[in-house]
C-alpha positions in Angstrom: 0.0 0.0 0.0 1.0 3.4 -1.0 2.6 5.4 2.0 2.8 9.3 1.4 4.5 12.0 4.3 1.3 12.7 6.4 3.0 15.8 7.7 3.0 17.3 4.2 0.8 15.6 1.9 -1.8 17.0 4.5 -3.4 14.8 7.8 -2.6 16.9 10.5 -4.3 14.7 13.6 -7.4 13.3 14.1 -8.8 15.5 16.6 -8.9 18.1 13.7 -12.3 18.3 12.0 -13.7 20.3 9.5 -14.4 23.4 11.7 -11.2 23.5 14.0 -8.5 22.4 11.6 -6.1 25.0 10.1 -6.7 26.3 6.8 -5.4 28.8 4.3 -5.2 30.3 1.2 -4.7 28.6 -2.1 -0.9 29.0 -3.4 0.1 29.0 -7.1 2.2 26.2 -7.5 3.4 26.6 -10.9 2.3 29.7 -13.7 1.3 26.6 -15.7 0.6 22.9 -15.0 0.5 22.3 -18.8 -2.3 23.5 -21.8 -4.8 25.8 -20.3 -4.5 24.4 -16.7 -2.7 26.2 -13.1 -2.4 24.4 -9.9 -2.6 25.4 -6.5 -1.8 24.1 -3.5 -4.2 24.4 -0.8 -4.6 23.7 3.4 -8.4 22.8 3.7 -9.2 21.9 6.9 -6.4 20.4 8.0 -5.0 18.7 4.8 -3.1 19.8 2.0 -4.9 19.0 -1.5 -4.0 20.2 -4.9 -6.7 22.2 -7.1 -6.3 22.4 -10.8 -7.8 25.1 -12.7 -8.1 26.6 -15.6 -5.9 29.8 -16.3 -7.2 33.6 -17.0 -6.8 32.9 -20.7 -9.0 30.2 -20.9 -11.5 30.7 -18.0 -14.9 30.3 -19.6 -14.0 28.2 -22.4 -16.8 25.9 -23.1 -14.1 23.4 -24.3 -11.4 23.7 -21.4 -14.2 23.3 -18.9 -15.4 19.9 -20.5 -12.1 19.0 -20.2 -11.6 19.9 -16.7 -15.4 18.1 -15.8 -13.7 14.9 -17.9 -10.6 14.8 -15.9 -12.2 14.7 -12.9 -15.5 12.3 -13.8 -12.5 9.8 -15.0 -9.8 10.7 -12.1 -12.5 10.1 -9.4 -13.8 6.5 -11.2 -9.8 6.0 -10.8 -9.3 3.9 -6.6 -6.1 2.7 -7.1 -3.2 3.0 -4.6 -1.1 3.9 -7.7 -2.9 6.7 -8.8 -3.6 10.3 -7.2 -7.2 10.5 -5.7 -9.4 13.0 -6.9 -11.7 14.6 -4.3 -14.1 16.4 -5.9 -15.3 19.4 -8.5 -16.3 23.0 -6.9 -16.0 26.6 -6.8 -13.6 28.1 -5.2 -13.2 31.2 -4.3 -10.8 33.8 -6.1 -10.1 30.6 -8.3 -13.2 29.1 -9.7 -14.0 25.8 -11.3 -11.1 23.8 -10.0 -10.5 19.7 -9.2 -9.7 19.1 -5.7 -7.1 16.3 -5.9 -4.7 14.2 -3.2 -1.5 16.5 -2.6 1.5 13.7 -3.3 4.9 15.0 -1.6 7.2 13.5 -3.7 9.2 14.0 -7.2 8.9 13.5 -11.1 10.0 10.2 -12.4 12.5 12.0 -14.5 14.3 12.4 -11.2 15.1 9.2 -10.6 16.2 8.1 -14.2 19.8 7.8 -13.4 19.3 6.3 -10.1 17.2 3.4 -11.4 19.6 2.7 -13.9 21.8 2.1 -11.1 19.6 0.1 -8.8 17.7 -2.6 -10.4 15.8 -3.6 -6.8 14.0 0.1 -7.3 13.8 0.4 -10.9 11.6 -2.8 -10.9 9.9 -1.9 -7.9 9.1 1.0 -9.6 7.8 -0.3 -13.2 5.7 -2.9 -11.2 3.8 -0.3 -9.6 3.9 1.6 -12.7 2.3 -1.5 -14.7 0.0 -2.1 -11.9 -1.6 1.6 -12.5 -2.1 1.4 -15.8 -3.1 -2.4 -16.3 -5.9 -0.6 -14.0 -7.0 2.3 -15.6 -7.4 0.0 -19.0 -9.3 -2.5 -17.0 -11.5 0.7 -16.5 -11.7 1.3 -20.1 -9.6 4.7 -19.5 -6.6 5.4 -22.0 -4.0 7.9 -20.4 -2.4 8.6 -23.9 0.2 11.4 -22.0 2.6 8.6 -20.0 5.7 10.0 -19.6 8.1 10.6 -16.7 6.5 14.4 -15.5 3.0 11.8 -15.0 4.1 9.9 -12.6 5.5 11.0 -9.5 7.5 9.0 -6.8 7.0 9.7 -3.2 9.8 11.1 -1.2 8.4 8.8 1.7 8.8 5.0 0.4 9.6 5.5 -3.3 6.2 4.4 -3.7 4.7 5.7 -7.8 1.3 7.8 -8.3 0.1 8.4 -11.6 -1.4 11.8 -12.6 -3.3 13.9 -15.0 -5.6 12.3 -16.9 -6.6 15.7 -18.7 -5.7 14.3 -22.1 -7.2 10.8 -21.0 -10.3 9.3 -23.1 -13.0 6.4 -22.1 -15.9 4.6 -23.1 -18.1 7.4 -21.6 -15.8 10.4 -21.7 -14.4 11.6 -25.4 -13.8 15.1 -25.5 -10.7 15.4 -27.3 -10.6 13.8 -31.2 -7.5 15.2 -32.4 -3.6 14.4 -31.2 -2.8 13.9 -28.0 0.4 13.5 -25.8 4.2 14.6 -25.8 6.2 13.9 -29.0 9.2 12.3 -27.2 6.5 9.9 -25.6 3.4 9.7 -27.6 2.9 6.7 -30.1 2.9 6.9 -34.3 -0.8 7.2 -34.2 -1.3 9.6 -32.0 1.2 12.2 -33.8 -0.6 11.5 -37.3 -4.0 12.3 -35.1 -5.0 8.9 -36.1 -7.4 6.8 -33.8 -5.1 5.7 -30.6 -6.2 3.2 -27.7 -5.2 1.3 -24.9 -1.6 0.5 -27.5 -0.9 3.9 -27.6 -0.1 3.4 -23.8 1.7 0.7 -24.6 4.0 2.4 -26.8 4.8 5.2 -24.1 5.5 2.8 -21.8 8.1 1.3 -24.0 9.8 4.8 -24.4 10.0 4.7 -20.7 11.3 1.2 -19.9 13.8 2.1 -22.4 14.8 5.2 -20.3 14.9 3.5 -16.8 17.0 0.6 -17.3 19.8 -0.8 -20.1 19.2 -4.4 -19.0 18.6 -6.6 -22.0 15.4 -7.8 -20.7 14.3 -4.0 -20.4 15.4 -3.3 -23.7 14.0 -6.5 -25.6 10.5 -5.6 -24.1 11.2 -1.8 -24.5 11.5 -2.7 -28.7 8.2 -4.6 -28.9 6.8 -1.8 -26.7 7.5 0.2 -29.3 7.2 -1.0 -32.2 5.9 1.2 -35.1 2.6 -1.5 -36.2 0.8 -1.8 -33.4 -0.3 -5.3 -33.8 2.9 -5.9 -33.3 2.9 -4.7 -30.0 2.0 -6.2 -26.9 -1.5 -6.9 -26.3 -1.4 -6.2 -22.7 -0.1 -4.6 -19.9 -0.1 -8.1 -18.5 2.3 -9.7 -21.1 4.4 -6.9 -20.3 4.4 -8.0 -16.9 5.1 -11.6 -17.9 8.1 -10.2 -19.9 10.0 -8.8 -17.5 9.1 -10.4 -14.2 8.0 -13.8 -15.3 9.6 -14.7 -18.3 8.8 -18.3 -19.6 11.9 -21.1 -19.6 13.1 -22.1 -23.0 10.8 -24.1 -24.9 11.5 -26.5 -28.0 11.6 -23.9 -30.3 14.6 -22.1 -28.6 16.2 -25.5 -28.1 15.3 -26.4 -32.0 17.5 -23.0 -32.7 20.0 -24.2 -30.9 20.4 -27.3 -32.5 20.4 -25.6 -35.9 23.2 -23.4 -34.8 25.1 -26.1 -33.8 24.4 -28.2 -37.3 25.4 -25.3 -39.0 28.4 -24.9 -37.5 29.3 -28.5 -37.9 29.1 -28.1 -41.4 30.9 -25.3 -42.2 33.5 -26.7 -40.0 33.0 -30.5 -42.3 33.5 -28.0 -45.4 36.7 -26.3 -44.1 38.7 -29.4 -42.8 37.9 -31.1 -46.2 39.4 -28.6 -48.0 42.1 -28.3 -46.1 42.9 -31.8 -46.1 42.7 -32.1 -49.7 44.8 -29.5 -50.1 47.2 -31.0 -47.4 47.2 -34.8 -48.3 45.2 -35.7 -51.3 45.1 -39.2 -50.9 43.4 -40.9 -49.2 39.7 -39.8 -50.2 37.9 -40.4 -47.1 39.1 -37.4 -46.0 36.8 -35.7 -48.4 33.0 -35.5 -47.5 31.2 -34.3 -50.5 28.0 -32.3 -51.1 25.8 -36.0 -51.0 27.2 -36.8 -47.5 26.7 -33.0 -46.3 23.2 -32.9 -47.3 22.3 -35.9 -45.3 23.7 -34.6 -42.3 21.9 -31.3 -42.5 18.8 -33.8 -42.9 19.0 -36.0 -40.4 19.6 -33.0 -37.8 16.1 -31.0 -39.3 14.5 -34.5 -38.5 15.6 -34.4 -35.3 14.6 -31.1 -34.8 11.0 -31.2 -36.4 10.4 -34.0 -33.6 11.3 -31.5 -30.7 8.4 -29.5 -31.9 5.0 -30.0 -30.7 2.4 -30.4 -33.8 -0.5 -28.2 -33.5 -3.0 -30.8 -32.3 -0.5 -31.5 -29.2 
């Protein structure tokens, strides 16, 4: 279970209720939290929460309000341990229209890059929790399509990951945006040609950041088929991604069948090369010499021996 630091991410006692507990003021956090949105960070009775709010450009914009009301009617259908907790949708005032959402005291993902390239114990720690958030939000129907490392933040209490912003996220019952979506260094093929993305184009972003938090050759070999430019050639799943890294299955005939053809191979080129050396070396007597005939039936005999390691398709 996800651990934050009570003393900033905002419980401040339990005798504190609603009327006695310290409050004040909303403080900007950033002059922009990305597109049309600001957040603030706010002590409400006795916890801080985070609001985020649409800036003085683009308050009362029809659109940008849609997607505000989206982000939060997703965020809040969003319990997951992994994922920040949305509170609610209300006026504030001096602000306006603003999501009240689970302060998280911890850092961007991007901070700890180097570090879990170092330290494979929390780099996996953290890409299991990572794959457990979004195998989640898919199992909810919800596509993120903005994964990258400024999503997900890491708390500086347990190196525990949250997942945020969902304001570029689409569902079954939420579809606001139709066009592009995501960052460029992150965001799949399909989604920077505005074509139709789903629940792959996640995949492909998670590739991208697999790739960037580990140089393992496990990492990279699932990081590839992540990312792979067809997206059938993808993986299906967030769970065979799991499987690939975590659980991956022992060799089966097929690896053993390639094997055996290396070896084969090698045996004859190494038949070929003594032969000719030998004939160069002492011509007589011929049995040195194995011609083509002889090669060919070796080469034979080892594919029937192969073809018997693998399992027909009725086994």
């Amino acid at each position: 279970m996800v651990m934050d630091s009570t003393g900033i991410s905002g419980f401040f006692g339990m005798e504190d209720d609603a009327q006695t507990a310290p409050s004040s003021a909303p403080t900007l956090l950033n002059p922009s939290a990305g597109g049309p949105f600001v957040l603030y960070k706010w002590l409400k009775s006795g916890r801080y929460v985070v609001l985020k709010t649409l800036d003085e450009e683009h308050k009362g914009d029809i659109v940008c309000e849609e997607m505000l009301r989206k982000e939060y009617e997703i965020g809040r259908s969003l319990n997951h341990p992994n994922i920040r907790e949305y509170y609610d949708l209300c006026e504030v005032p001096g602000i306006g229209l603003a999501i009240e959402m689970e302060w998280v005291d911890g850092s961007p993902l991007s901070d700890y890059v180097q570090l879990c390239r170092k330290d494979d114990a929390l780099c996996d720690k953290i890409v299991s929790q990572l794959l457990d958030a979004v195998r989640f939000i898919h199992l909810k129907q919800v596509v993120h399509r903005d994964l990258k490392p400024a999503n997900i933040l890491i708390t500086n209490n347990g190196n525990n990951l949250k997942l945020i912003d969902f304001s570029l996220s689409d569902s079954d019952s939420h579809q606001v945006l139709k066009g592009n979506a995501g960052t460029a260094m992150y965001a799949s093929p399909e989604q920077l040609s505005c074509q139709k993305s789903d629940y792959r184009s996640d995949i492909y972003s998670l590739g991208v950041i697999l790739s960037e938090l580990s140089g393992r050759r496990t990492y990279r070999r699932v990081a590839r088929k992540c990312m792979a430019r067809a997206v059938e050639k993808r993986y299906r799943s967030v769970d065979e991604i799991d499987k690939a890294l975590f659980h991956p299955l022992p060799p089966g005939p097929i690896f053993y069948a390639a094997v055996v053809t290396v070896l084969v191979l090698g045996m004859v080129w190494f038949t070929r090369i003594y032969s000719a050396h030998k004939r160069v070396q002492e011509p007589e007597p011929e049995e040195y010499y194995l011609d083509g005939d002889s090669i060919d039936k070796i080469f034979m005999q080892a594919t029937d021996a192969i073809e018997e390691t693998i399992p027909s398709p009725e086994d």
